[in-house]
C-alpha positions as CSV (number, residue, x, y, z in Angstrom):
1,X,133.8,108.1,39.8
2,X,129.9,109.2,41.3
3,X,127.8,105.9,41.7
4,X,124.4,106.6,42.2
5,X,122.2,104.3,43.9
6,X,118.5,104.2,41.9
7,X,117.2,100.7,43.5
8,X,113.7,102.9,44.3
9,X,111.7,102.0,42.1
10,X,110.9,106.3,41.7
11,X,113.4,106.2,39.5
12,X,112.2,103.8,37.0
13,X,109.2,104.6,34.4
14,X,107.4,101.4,33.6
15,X,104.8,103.4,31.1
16,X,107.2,106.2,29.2
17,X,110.3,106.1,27.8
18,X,111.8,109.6,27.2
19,X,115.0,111.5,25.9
20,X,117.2,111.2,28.2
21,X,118.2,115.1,28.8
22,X,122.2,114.7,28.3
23,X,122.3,112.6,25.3
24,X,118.8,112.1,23.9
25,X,117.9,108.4,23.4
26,X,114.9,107.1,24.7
27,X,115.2,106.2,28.5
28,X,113.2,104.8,31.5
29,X,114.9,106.0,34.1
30,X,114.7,109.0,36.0
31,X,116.5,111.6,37.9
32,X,115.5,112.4,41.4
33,X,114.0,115.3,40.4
34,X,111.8,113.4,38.0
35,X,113.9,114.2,34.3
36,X,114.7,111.5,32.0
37,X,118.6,110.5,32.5
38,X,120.5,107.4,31.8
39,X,122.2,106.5,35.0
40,X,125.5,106.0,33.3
41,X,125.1,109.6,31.6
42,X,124.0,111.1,35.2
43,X,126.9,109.1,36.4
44,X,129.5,111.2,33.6
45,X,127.7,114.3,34.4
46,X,128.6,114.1,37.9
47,X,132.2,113.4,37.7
48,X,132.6,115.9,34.6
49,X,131.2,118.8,36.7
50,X,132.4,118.3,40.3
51,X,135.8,119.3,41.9
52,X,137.7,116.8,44.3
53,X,137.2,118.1,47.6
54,X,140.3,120.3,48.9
55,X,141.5,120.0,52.9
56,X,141.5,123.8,52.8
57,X,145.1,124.5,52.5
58,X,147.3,126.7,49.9
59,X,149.9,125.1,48.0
């Protein structure tokens, strides 16, 4: 499971809430790049669309 670490406060809109870009309710937060995203649903994202590393050898 990806834990991301958004202590800075960059990643916290005080002024704005926005849709968050996966599921669309109103959100604070902010990506590293700056786009509206739950950290939970960033979180999801993450572990939906990356493979477990491989050691390089055929099975």
């Amino acid at each position: 499971m990806a834990l991301l670490n958004w202590r800075d406060a960059k990643h916290f809109d005080r002024f704005n809430d926005e849709p968050c870009v996966i599921c669309g309710k109103p959100t604070p937060m902010r990506s590293d790049h700056g786009k509206p995203v739950h950290k939970v649903c960033a979180e999801a994202w993450l572990d939906a669309h990356t493979t477990a590393p491989t050691d390089g050898r055929n099975r």
